[in-house]
VONUPA-496323 format. One record per residue (C-alpha): z, x, y. Coordinates in steps of 0.02 Angstrom, whole numbers, plus 50000, padded with zeros to 5 digits. Layout:
REM VONUPA-496323
ZXY/...
***
This chain:
REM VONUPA-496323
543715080653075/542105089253031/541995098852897/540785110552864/540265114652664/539305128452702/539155144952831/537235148552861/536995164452929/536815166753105/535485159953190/534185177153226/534735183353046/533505176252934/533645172352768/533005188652649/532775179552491/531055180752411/530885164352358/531495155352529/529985166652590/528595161452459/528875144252486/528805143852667/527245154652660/526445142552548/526985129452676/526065137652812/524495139252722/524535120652682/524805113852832/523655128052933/522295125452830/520775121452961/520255105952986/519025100453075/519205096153245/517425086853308/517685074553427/519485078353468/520035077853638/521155092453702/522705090253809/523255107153889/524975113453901/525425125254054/526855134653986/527805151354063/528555160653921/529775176654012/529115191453888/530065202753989/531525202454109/533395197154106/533175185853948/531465191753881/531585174253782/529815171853772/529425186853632/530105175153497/529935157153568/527845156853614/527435162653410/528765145953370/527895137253514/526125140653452/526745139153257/527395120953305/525645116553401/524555122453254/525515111153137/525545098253263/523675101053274/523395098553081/524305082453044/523285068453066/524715054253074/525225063853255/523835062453404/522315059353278/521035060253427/521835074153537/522125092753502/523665100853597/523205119053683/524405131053758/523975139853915/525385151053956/525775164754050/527365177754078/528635174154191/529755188254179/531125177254213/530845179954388/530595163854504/529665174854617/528295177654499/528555161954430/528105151654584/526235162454589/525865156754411/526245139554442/525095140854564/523925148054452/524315132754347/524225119954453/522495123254523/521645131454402/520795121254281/520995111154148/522275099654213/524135100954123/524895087254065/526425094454030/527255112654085/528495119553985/529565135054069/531075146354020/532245154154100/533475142954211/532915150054379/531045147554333/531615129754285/532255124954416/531055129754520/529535120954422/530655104754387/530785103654564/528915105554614/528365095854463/528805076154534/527665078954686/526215080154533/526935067154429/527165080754299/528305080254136/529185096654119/530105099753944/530845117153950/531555126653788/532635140353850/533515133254015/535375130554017/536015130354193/536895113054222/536125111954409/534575105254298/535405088554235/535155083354417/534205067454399/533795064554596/533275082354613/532475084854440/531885065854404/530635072154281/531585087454165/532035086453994/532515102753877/533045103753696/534205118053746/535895110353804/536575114453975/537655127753964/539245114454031/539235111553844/539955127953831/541485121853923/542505110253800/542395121453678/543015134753768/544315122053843/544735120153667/544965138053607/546195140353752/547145126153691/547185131653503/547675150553555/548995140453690/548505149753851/548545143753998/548085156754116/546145164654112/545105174854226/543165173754253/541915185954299/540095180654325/538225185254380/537785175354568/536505164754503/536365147454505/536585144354330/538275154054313/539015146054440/538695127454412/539295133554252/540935140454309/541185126554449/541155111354293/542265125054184/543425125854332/543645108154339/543985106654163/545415120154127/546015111654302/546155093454197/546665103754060/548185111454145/547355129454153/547335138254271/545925151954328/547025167554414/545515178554468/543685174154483/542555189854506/540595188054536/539375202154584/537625203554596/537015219754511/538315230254505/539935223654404/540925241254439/542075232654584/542325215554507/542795223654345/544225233054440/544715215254528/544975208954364/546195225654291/547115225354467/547465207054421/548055211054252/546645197454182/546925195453985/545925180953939/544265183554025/542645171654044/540895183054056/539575174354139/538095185454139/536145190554062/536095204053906/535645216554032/537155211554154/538255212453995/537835229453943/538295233754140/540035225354135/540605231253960/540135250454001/541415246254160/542395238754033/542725251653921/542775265254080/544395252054146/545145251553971/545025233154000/544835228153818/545875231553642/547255220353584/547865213953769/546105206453821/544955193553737/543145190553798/542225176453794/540235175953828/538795167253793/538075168653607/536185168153643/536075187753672/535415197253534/536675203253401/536385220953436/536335218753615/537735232653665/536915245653562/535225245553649/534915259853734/535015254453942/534745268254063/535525256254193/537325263154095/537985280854053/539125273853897/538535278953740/538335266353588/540215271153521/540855266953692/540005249753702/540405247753514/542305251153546/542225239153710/541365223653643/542645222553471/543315207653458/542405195953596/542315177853577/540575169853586/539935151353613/538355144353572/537395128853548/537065127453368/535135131153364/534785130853172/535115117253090/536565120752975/536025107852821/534805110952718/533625095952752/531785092152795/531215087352952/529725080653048/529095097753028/529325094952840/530255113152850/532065117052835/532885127352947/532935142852822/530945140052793/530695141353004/531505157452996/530415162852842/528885155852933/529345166153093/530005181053041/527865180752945/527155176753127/528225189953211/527445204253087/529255207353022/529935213653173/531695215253189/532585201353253/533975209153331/532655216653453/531835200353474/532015192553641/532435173053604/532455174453440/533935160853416/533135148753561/531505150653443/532075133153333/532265123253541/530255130353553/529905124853421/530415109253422/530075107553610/528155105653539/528885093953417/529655080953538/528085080553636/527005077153528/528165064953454/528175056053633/526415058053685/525925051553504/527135035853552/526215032953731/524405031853663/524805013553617/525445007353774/524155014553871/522885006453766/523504991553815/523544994453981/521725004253967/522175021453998/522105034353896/522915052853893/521305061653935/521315051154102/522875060354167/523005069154322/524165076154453/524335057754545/524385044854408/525955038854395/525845026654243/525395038654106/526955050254180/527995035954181/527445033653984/527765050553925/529455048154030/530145034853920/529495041453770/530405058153786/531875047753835/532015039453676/531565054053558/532635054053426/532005065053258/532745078453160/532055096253208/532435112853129/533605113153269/534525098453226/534455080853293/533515082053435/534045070353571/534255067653743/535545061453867/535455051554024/535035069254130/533635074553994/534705085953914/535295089153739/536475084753640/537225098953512/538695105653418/539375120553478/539505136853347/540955149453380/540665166953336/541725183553352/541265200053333/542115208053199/541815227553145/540125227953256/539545211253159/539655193653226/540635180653103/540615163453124/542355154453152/542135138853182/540925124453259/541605111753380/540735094253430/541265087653594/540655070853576/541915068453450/543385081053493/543105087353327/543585108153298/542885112053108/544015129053093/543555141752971/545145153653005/544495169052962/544735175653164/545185193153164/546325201653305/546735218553335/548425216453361/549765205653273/548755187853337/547995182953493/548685191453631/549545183953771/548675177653928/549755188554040/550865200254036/552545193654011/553655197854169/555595199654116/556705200254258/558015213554267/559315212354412/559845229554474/561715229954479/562975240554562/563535256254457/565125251754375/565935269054376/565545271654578/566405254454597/567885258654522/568015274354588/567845268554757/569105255454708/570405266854684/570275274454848/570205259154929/571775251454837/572775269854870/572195266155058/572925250455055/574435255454979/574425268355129/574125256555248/575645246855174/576795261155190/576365266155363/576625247255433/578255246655346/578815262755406/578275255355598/579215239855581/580895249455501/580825260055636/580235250855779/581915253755879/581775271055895/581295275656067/579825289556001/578845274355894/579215262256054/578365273656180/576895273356039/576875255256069/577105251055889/576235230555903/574505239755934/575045252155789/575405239155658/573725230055718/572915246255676/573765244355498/573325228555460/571475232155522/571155246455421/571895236055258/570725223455267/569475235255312/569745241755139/569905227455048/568205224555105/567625238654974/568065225254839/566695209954890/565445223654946/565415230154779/565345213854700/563735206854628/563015197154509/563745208254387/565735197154414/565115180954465/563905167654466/562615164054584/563285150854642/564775161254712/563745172654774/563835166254970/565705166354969/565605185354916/564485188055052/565645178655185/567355190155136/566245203455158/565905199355336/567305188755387/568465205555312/567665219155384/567155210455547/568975204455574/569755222255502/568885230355607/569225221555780/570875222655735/571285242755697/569835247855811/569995235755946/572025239955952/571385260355985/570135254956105/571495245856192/572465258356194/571535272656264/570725260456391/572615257756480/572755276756471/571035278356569/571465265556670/573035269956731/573075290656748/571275293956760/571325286556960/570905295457127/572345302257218/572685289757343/572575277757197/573755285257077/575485278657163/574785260457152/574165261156990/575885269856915/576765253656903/577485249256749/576215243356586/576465226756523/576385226756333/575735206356338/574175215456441/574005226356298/574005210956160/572755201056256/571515216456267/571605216556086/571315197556081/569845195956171/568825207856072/569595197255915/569135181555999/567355187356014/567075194155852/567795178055778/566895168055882/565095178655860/565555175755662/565995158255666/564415153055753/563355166155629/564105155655489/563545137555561/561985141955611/561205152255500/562525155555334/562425171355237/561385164855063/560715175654904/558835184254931/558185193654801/557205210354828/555485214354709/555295231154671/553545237954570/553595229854419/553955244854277/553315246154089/554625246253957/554735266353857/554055253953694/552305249753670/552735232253709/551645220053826/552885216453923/553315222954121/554925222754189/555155214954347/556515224554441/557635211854581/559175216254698/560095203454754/560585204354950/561675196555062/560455188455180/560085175855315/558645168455398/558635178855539/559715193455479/559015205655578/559395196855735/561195195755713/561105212955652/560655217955821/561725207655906/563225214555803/562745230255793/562295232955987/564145225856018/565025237555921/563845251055976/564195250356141/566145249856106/566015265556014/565145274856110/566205269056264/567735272456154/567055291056129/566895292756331/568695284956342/569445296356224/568565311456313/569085306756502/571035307356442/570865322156331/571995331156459/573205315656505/575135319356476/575975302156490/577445293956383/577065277056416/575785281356254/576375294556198/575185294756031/573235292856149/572815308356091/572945304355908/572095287855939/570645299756046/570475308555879/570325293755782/569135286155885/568135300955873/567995302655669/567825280755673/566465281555797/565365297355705/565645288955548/565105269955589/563665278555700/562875288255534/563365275255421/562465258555482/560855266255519/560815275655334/561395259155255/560095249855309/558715261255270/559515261655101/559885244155060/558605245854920/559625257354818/561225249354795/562195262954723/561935274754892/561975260954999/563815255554929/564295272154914/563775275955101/564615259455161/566105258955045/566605278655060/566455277455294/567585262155269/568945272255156/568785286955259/568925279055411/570385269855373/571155284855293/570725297655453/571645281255548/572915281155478/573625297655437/573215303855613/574085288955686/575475289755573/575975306055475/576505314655630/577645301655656/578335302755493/578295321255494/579375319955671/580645308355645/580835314855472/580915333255548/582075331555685/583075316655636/582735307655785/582775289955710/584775294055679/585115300755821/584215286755942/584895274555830/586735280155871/586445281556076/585575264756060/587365258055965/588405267156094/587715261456247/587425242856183/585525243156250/583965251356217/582385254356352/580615252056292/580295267656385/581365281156501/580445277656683/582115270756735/582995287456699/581745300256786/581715289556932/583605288956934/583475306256916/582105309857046/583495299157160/584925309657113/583885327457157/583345316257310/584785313757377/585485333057347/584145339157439/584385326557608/586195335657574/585305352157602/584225345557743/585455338257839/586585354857835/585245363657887/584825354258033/586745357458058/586615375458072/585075377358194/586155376158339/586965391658330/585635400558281/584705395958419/586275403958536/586165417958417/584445422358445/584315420958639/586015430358640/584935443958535/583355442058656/584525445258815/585315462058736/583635468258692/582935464458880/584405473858956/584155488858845/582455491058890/582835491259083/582775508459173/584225513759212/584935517759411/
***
């Protein structure tokens, strides 16, 4: 592991101490002391320092620049015969303007042997124009990783790592606080997102996964939403100082920050970057202030931690001293680049370094620097290897430079603690190494979670409704008990035979396991396990499916033989008043079984009831907890629920409503052979209503389960209940009443036989009165003789009267 002895301050915080300052200055005058410079051959420098702009780098990094080429210029072990001269211009970090001064550059005299940019964009822009003029270009402040293309950039180098460095450590820190979930919000350039496409891959190796990835291009207002909507905790900000200031005032507008959310950005802003005023915002300071608490940064260590002397003979503590002098003691904080001021500086070191290394080669080869121009090749391909191999301690660090001419660093880990940044720890990802200081502050108890944590809480059916209904349901049972006994006990009596008491003790048994239907609707995952679930959900159908073919498919039955039979024309009615076969009866009833088992038996094969679980909005606990509760209902469910649904539903449908048309045709039918069709009429009615109401209701409720069950659960009860007490209590009430089952019971004894009905003793009757009145016709026809001699003897005394008389 590495461990670090001592914390340096931070990078653009230089040292204060008066003595640090007195020797650098002394320093400086030594090694600036003019010297003369007859004879000395000058090799120009085009450089393009962004003074202004999105990183206005260039305010701190040209006086390092031009501090490193006067020193440069007055030792006389590096480039004896040449003197190194810096033509620069400002960029603005703007590629735009950057690709009219490299114009400028390019053909404009004196020739450059060398051009030096900032800013990624303006990189990557000059790197690529540079091969077609054989031109070295060794750039200070450029980070994107796009520019450690070696076949599109065959001739870049920079002392200021790519900005993939960033990555590990990060990678890293998301290991350390164990999260495994982040979000990522960047700026749509170039640099950002080759940035966030290698990050991606490595929290993807790392078993991390990115949930939301927000970009914008000037305004972060929408993206900043994206990420709340998402409920992003651990967030990756991939944006300029001035972006920053843009996203944190939508930041603190979204409450998207405080003890829930970490940020991590990039540590090469200034340190009082969210307190500059920015008329592109309307937060005030205290809002960024409150915002920005507690943010993560990474950066490439630019200062060289040790105290130790470099090719510079300067420490990293007497740069600052020797800066902070050229920079006329402004403040650093307001500095542009005032951390990427040590990679300037020793930007100017490494190439001198390697141009000092080529002047013997190209001796030997007889060329010399001053012969350079845009298309020599050889002295390009000289100061190519001799960058390659730099190796040399800088104020920086070691500076030195990969396979893709970038360099290689340390990474420093900084958070922002009461409106100051504190270093944390440093992490080297060559070795895997994480030097932790453990002095990270958090607002809340640690680091907070990287989501919120989801509980699932399963709705379940309201205990006290259950049981209530329960009791009804059992009492209706019990009912349904009593009335089928008191059917069978008396099924001799002549009264309960002309009911026809089979389709009556159907009805029973029906409306009982209608009822005990109640008990598996109301069961959930409240009694059993979810693995026996499904065979709840089949005894619900298979009970109330079967209970109620039975008690309403025995009504049906019998109010269809009632329409069939006495609701006929005229010159139909003699044929159709035959005598009714009760096996006619029992097979009506079976056939609407038989289909209602067989529609259920092939439901059940094809496409079994299983569990589904319903989502409802997740809801925050009454305790300031981060924690949501995820509300689920379990469901009886298939695949294709709402086609058997309809299929079921459109069945029984139609059967009500036909039983409702039934029941109204022989509202005024007097016949014995039922003798109860008008109680099963009124039943039908109150079944019918009820099931009609209740199916559609249930369904539109089936998200509340207490008023769905109760809507369900209470039509069953009172269906069965309005069943049978109109079907049965006035039976009871008669026999009990009048005594009738005594009295039949006796004549039935007497006589030795009993008749399912009396049509054999009104037709005996109707023969008996038929035969009296042939009696009566037959001693009429008896009489008419004499009557006849009667009346003509009357019509001859009446002529004879009315004759004159002679």
């Amino acid at each position: 592991m590495l461990v670090m002895c001592t914390s340096p301050p931070r990078a653009n915080r230089p040292a204060r101490g008066h003595a640090a300052l007195l020797r650098a200055s002394l320093i400086i005058l030594l090694l600036l002391w003019p010297r003369p410079s007859a004879g000395k051959k000058k090799l120009y420098i085009g450089a393009l320092f962004p003074m202004s702009g999105g990183w206005p780098g260039g305010q701190a990094c040209m006086p390092s620049a031009q501090m490193a080429l006067d020193l440069v210029n007055n030792r006389s072990d590096i480039l004896p015969d040449y003197e190194l001269e810096l033509i620069h211009y400002d960029s603005m970090c703007d590629p735009g303007e950057a690709t009219k001064l490299l114009y400028d550059l390019l053909y404009t005299e004196p020739i450059k042997i060398v051009l030096m940019p900032g800013c990624s964009g303006v990189s990557t822009l000059v790197a690529e124009a540079a091969r077609m003029w054989n031109l070295i270009v060794l750039s200070y402040g450029s980070s994107s990783p796009a520019l450690s293309n070696r076949q599109r950039f065959p001739t870049f180098f920079r002392t200021h790592p790519s900005a993939t460095l960033h990555n590990p450590t990060r990678v890293q820190l998301f290991k350390k606080w164990k999260w495994t979930r982040i979000a990522t919000i960047q700026q749509t350039t170039e640099v950002f997102t080759s940035t966030l496409d290698d990050l991606e891959q490595r929290v993807k190796e790392a078993g991390i996964e990115i949930s939301v990835r927000q970009s914008f291009l000037t305004d972060p207002a929408v993206a900043v939403k994206n990420l709340k909507r998402q409920d992003a905790r651990i967030i990756v900000g991939l944006f300029y100082e001035t972006e920053a200031r843009k996203v944190f005032c939508e930041v603190f507008k979204e409450k998207l920050y405080g003890k829930k959310h970490v940020w991590f950005l990039i540590g090469w802003y200034a340190d009082n970057w969210f307190k500059i005023k920015d008329p592109a915002i309307n937060c005030t300071v205290e809002n960024m202030t409150e915002a920005v608490e507690g943010h993560v940064t990474t950066e490439i260590v630019m200062l060289n931690p040790e105290t130790v002397r470099g090719v510079s003979n300067m420490t990293s503590q007497e740069f600052l001293a020797a800066l902070m002098s050229r920079l006329g003691g402004k403040n650093p904080e307001e500095t542009g680049g005032f951390q990427e001021a040590p990679l300037a500086y020793d930007a100017v070191w490494a190439l001198a370094l390697a141009l000092n290394k080529t002047v013997a080669p190209l001796k030997a080869k007889g060329r010399r620097l001053e012969d350079f121009n845009y298309n020599n090749h050889d002295i390009t391909s000289e100061i190519y290897r001799a960058l390659n191999t730099s190796s040399f301690e800088g104020v920086s660090g070691q500076v030195v430079f990969d396979a893709q001419g970038s360099r290689m660093a340390m990474t420093l880990i900084e958070q922002l603690q009461g409106g100051s940044y504190k270093k944390i720890g440093y992490y080297d990802s060559s070795q895997g190494n994480l030097s932790w200081f453990g002095n990270d502050v958090w607002i809340g108890a640690g680091p907070p979670a990287d989501r919120t944590v989801v509980i699932d809480e399963y709705r379940y059916l309201s205990q006290k409704l259950f049981a209530a209904v329960s009791v009804f349901a059992g009492l209706g049972i019990l009912l349904g008990i009593v009335c089928l006994t008191f059917n069978i006990y008396n099924g001799n009596v002549r009264y309960i035979q002309n009911s026809q008491p089979y389709l009556n003790n159907m009805t029973a048994v029906g409306c009982m396991m209608a009822l005990a239907a109640v008990f598996p609707l109301g069961i959930d995952g409240h009694h059993v396990q979810k693995s026996q679930f499904p065979v709840v959900c089949q005894f619900r159908l298979w009970l109330l499916g079967l209970g109620f073919s039975l008690a309403y498919g025995s009504m049906f039955t019998k109010i269809w033989w009632v329409h069939t039979l006495f609701t006929k024309k005229d010159e139909k009615k003699e044929k159709k008043k035959q005598h009714l076969e009760p096996w006619k009866l029992y097979a009506t009833v079976g056939v609407l079984l038989a289909i209602d088992f067989l529609s259920l038996m092939i439901w059940q094969i094809v496409d079994p009831l299983h569990i589904t679980k319903e989502k409802f909005t997740k809801e925050a606990p009454k305790e300031d907890l981060d924690v949501l509760i995820q509300p689920l209902l379990e469901h009886c469910s298939s695949k294709k629920m709402n086609t058997w649904l309809g299929v079921v539903y459109g069945y029984k449908g139609l059967l009500l409503l036909l039983g409702i048309f039934l029941a109204y045709e022989t509202k005024s039918v007097s016949t014995e052979k039922i003798n109860d069709h008008r109680a099963v009429g009124m039943a039908i009615y109150n079944v019918a209503v009820l099931c009609l109401i209740t199916a559609p209701v249930t369904m539109i409720l089936s998200s509340q389960q207490d008023a769905s069950f109760a809507f369900a659960s209470l039509a069953i009860v009172f269906s069965a209940y309005i069943t049978l007490v109109v079907l049965f209590v006035p039976k009871m009430r008669r026999l009990i009443t009048r005594g009738e089952w005594q009295s039949e019971q006796q004549d039935t004894l007497k006589t030795g036989s009993s008749t399912n009905n009396n049509d054999e003793e009104k037709s005996r009757q109707l023969e008996r009165e038929n035969r009296e009145l042939q009696k009566i016709i037959q001693e009429t026809w008896k009489l008419c003789p004499s009557l006849k001699r009667s009346l003509s003897c009357r019509h001859s005394l009446c002529m004879e009267a009315h004759l004159p008389r002679g």
